[in-house]
N, C-alpha and C positions, 0 to 999 in steps of 0.2 A: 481453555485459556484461564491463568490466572490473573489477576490483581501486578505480578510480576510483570507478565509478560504484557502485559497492557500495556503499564506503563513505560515500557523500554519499546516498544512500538510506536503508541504516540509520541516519546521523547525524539525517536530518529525523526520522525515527520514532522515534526514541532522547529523545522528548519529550512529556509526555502530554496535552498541549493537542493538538501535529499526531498521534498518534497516536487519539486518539478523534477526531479532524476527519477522520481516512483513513479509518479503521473506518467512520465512518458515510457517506462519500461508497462505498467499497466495499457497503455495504451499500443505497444506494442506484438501483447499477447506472448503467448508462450513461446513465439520463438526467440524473443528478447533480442537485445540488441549490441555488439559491439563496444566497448568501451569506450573506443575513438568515435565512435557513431553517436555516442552521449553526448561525450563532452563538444562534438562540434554540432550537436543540437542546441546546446546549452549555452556553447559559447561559453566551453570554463575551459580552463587551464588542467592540463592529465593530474598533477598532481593534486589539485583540488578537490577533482572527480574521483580520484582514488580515495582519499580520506572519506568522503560522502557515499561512498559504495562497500565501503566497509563498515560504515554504522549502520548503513540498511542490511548490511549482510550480518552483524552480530544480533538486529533484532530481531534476524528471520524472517525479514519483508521483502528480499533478494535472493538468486542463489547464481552465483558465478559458476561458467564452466566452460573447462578450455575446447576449444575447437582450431587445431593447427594452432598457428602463432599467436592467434587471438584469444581475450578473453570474451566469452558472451555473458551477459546478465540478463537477467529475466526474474519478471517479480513474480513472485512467492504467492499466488492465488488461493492457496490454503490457508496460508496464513490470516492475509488480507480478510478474507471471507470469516475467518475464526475470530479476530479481533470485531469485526461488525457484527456476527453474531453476539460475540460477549459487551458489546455496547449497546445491543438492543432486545438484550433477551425479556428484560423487564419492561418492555414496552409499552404503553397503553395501559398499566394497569395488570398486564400477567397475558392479558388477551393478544392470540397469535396475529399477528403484522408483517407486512413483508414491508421495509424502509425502499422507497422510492427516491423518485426526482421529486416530488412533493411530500411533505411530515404524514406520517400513517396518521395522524392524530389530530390531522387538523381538520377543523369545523366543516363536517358533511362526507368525511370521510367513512367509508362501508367498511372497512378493515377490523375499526374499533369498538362497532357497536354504533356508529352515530347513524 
């Protein structure tokens, strides 16, 4: 991942309609979910969720695919995984870290050398 792609990644999430629309397709796992199943998670309006599922899908954080009459969505876990690696490859100082529910790096942490 580049510097590019970064940014047009965090720019889609950097918004809180496509940011609970990612969260919940992440949290839906690869089988993703429904377009109608979003928006009545969401409680948005279709064409809302449409707009907002096309910025995740131009940054690569989505990928839509029809099944019958429906669209399904499901997040992009490569992606995901690729943009958090390129935000924490310099971690710590160079030294390998796995990013957690807690900072690799913070005080008493084994990861970093402490």
């Amino acid at each position: 991942m580049d510097n590019t792609d970064a940014v047009a990644a965090l720019a889609a999430l950097a918004q809180e309609s496509r940011l609970a629309a990612f969260r919940l397709l992440v949290q839906a796992g690869p089988a993703g979910l429904a377009a109608s199943k979003i928006a009545q998670a969401l409680q948005m309006p279709a064409s809302s969720l449409s707009f907002h599922l096309k910025e995740l899908t131009h940054a690569g954080l989505v990928a839509p695919r029809q099944e019958g009459r429906f669209v399904i969505y499901a997040a992009r876990f490569d992606t995901m995984n690729t943009l958090l690696g390129f935000l924490t490859e310099n971690c710590c100082g160079g030294d390998p870290c796995a990013p957690s529910g807690t900072p690799a790096c913070a005080p008493g942490a084994t990861s970093c050398g402490n």
